[in-house]
C-alpha positions in Angstrom: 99.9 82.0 114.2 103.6 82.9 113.2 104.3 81.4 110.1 107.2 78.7 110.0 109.3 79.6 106.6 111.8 77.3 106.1 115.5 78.9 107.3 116.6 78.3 103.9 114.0 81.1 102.3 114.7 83.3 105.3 118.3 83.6 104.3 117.0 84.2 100.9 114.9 86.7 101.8 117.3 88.3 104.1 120.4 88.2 101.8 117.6 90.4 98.9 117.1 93.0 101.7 120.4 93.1 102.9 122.2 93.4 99.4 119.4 95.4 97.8 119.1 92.7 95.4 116.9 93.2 91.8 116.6 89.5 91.3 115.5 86.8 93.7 114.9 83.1 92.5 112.2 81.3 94.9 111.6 78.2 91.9 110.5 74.9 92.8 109.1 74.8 96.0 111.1 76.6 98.2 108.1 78.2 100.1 105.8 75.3 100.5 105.5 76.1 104.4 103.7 75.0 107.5 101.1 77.7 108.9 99.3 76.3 111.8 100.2 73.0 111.4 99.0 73.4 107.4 100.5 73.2 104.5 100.5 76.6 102.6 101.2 78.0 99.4 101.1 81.2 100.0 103.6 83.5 99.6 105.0 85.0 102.3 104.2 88.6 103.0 108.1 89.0 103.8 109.0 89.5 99.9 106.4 92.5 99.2 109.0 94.3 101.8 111.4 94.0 98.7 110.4 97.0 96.7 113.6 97.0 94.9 113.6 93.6 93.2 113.5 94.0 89.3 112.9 90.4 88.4 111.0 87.6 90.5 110.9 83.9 90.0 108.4 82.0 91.4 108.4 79.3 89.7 106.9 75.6 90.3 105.4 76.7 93.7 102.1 75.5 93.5 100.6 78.9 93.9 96.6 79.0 93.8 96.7 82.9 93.8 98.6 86.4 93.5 97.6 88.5 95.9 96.5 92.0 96.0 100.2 92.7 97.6 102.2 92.5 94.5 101.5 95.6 93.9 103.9 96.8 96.3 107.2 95.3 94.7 106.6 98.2 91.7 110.4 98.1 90.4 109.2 94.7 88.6 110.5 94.0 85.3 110.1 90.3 85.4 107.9 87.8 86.8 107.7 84.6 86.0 104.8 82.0 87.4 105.5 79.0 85.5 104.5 75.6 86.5 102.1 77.1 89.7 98.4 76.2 90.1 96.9 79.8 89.2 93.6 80.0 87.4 93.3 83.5 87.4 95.5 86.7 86.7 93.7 89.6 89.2 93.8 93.0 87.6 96.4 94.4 90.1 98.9 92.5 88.1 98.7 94.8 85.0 99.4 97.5 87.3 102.9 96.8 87.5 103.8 99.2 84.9 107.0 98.9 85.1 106.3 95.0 84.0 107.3 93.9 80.4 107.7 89.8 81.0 104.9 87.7 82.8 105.7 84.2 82.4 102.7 81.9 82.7 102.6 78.9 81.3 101.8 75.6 82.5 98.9 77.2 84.6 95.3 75.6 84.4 94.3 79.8 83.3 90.7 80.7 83.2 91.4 84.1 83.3 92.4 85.3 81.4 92.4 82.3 78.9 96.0 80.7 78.6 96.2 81.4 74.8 95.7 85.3 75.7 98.1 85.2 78.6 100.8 83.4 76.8 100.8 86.4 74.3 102.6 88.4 77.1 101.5 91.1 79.5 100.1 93.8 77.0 97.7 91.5 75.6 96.6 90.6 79.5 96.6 94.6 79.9 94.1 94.7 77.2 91.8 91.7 77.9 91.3 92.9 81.0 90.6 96.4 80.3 87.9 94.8 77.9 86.3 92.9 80.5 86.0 96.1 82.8 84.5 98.3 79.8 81.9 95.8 78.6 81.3 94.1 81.8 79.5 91.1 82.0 76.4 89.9 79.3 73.3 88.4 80.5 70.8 85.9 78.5 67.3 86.7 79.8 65.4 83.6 77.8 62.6 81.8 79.3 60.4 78.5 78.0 56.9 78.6 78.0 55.2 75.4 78.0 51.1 75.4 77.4 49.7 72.3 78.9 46.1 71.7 77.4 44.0 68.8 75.8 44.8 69.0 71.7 42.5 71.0 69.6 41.6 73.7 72.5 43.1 76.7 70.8 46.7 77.0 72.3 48.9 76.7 68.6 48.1 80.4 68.3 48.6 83.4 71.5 46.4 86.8 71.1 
């Protein structure tokens, strides 16, 4: 199940460990990769090993997701996710305190809704600390329906 990353985002990869480099450009498909005999849009768990990368450009990928892991690269002053398939932003993202510019448009965003996330990362911080403290609302309605030949006393319930 070994993951087959095209040799051209290896180097890239591999240059960012080897030069300690704050900024790494992976824009515009340069991950779309096979994983048993798949296509995947994932990314590789290769960059959360670069903890000292400042910015981060993952642009036009296709993502679905971020996952859990991005917490790891905590040195992040930038991220950009332009022009990627996420519909959600999952809390761990605000974690990233160190994080002042989340680039996210052109994302079909549920969540948090695209004219909150294109406000910038504070405003993320704080719709999501909303949702936590008020949690989620439930309507508890119900229809009742008499069923009766007319006149038999059912306009009125003792």
């Amino acid at each position: 199940m070994q993951n087959q990353i095209p040799e051209h985002f290896q180097e890239k990869i591999q240059r960012a460990k080897d030069n300690k480099l704050k900024e790494l450009d992976l824009s515009n498909n340069t991950f779309i990769f096979s994983r048993d005999n798949e296509k995947s849009t994932e990314i590789p768990t290769e960059i959360w090993e670069l903890e000292q990368l400042e910015v981060l450009n993952l642009r036009g990928n296709q993502l679905t997701e971020i996952p859990e892991s991005i917490t790891k690269l905590t040195n992040l002053t930038e991220l950009n996710f332009n022009d990627n398939q996420l519909t959600e932003i999952p809390e761990s993202t605000t974690k990233l305190t160190k994080l002042t510019k989340l680039n996210l448009s052109n994302n079909p965003l549920k969540t948090p809704p695209i004219e909150i996330a294109e406000k910038g990362i504070e405003e993320i911080r704080e719709y999501i600390r909303q949702e936590k403290e008020e949690g989620t609302d439930y309507l508890y309605e119900a229809k009742l329906l008499i069923l009766g030949e007319g006149g038999a006393g059912k306009t009125t319930l003792a």
